[in-house]
N, C-alpha and C positions, 0 to 999 in steps of 0.2 A: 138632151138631143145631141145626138152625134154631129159633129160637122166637119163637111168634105174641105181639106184643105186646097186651097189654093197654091199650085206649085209656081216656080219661078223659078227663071234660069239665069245665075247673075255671073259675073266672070269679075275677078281681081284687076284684072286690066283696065277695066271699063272704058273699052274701046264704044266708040258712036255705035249708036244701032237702033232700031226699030223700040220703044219706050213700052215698058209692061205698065200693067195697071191696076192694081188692086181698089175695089170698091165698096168701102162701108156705107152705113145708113145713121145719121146720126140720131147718137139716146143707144144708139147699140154696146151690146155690154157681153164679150167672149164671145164674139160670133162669128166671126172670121180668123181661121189658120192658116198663116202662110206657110207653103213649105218651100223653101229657099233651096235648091242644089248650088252650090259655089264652084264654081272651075277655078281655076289659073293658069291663063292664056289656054282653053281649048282644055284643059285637064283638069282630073278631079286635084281640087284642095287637100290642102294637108290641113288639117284643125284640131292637131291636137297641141296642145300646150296653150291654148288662144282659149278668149272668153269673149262667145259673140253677143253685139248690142243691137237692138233696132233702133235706128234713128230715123227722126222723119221733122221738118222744119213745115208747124201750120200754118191755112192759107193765109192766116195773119203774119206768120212771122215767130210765132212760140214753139220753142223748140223743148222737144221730145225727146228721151233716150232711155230705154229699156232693154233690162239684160233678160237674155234670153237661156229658160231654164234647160232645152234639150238641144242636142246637136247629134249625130252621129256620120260616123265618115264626112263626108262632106254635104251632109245636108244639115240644116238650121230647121227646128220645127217652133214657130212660135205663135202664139194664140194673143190673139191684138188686143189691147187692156184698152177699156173703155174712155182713157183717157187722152184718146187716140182718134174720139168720133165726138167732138164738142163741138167743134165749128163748121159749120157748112164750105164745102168751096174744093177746090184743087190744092193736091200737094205734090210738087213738080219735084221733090226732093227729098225721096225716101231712100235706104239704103242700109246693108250691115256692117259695122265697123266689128275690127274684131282688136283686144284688146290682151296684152300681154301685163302679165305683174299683177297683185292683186289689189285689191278697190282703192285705197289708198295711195298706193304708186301705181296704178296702173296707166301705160301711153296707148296711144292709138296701134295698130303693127299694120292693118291692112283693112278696106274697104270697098264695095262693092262698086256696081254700077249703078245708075241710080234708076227707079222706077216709081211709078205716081201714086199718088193714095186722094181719092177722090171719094168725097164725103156727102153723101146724098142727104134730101131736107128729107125731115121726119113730118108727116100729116099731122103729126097731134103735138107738135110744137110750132115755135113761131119763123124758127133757122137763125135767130138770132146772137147764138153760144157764142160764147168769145172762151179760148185754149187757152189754158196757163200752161206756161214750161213745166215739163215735170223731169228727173231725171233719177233714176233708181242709186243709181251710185251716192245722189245724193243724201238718198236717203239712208243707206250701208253705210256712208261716212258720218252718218248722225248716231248708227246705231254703236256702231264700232266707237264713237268718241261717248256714246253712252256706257256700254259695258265695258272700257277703259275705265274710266272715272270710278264706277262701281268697284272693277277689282283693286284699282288704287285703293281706295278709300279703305274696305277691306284687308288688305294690306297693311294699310297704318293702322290700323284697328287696332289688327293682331302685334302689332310691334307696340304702341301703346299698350296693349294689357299684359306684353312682357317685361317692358320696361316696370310697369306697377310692379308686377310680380315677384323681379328680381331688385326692385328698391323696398318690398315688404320685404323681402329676404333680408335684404341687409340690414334695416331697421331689425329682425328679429334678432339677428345674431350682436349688434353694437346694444340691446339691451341685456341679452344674456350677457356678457363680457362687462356690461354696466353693473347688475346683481352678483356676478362675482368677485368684480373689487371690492361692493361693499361690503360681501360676506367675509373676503381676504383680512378687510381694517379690522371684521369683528373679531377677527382671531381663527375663521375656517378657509384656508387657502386650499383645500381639496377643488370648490368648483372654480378658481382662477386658475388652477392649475390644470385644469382637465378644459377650460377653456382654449391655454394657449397651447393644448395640446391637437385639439382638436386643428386649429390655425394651421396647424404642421403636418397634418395627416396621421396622426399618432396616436395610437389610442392608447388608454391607460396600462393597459395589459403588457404592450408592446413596451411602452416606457418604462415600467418595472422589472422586465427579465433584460431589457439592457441594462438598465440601472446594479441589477443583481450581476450582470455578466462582467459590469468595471467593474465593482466597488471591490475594494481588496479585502482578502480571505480575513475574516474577523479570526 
């Protein structure tokens, strides 16, 4: 089902004025869209570089705060999460903050007027809901401190399985250089010698046409 948003006209200034009102029904779930136009002082907003949030403090006193996934020019279109319609009562203290930097650092830069969100009883409930705070960022900083950790973790992984990799190494080559002393004692110094050649970058080929290029004319 389609639903017709509810517009609203908010200004940066929030200068006194005549109080809007947005009206859910509580147990309702995506059923009302605000559509927020934003002025500053009497003009359209500038909203680009800004991340707008809904906030809204329920009639108890539980506060709210959800990022809001569309904006374009200076309007705010956002579709009100069900966690938004628990408690029965008035909320004399709704409004969009708009926020600069991302989730992590991000500060407040600028915030609306405020308007009411009034939460009507449900016939097949008792209206007795009680609102927990929720807040979206909070949850982006759980995920972000999640997929941190992961690619840490991952990280050390792969430096762990190179360290292995480059300490088999060397264990391979301190045994090779081990089996050519001994074959050295038995009397075959060819693979110590093509050991400590290799140590040098040198291969045997190369070590013999020098060898042949010093050694003087027999």
């Amino acid at each position: 089902m389609d639903v017709q948003p509810i517009k609203l006209y908010l200004d940066l200034s929030k200068e006194p004025e005549e109080q809007q009102v947005v009206f859910l029904r509580q147990g309702e779930k995506r059923a009302t869209v605000i559509e927020a136009h934003i002025y500053d002082h009497g003009e359209e907003a500038d909203l680009s570089g800004v991340t707008p949030y809904f906030t809204m403090r329920h009639p108890k006193g539980a506060l709210l705060e959800d990022k809001c996934a569309q904006a374009s020019g200076n309007v705010v279109t956002y579709e009100v999460i069900p966690q938004a319609a628990q408690e029965v009562g008035t909320c004399s203290v709704a409004y969009f903050a708009f926020m600069d930097g991302e989730t992590i650092e991000a500060t407040t830069h600028a915030t609306t007027q405020a308007f009411a969100i009034v939460i009507l009883p449900n016939a097949q409930t008792d209206g007795d809901g009680i609102a927990e705070a929720y807040a979206s960022r909070i949850e982006e900083m759980l995920k972000w401190c999640h997929d941190t950790f992961l690619a840490n973790e991952a990280e050390r992984d792969q430096k762990v399985d190179d360290a292995v990799a480059k300490a088999d190494a060397a264990t391979d080559r301190a045994n090779a250089a081990a089996d050519a002393v001994e074959e050295a004692l038995s009397g075959e110094l060819g693979p110590l010698i093509g050991t400590y050649l290799n140590t040098l970058g040198i291969t045997e080929e190369e070590f013999d046409l020098a060898w042949e290029e010093a050694a003087p004319d027999a």
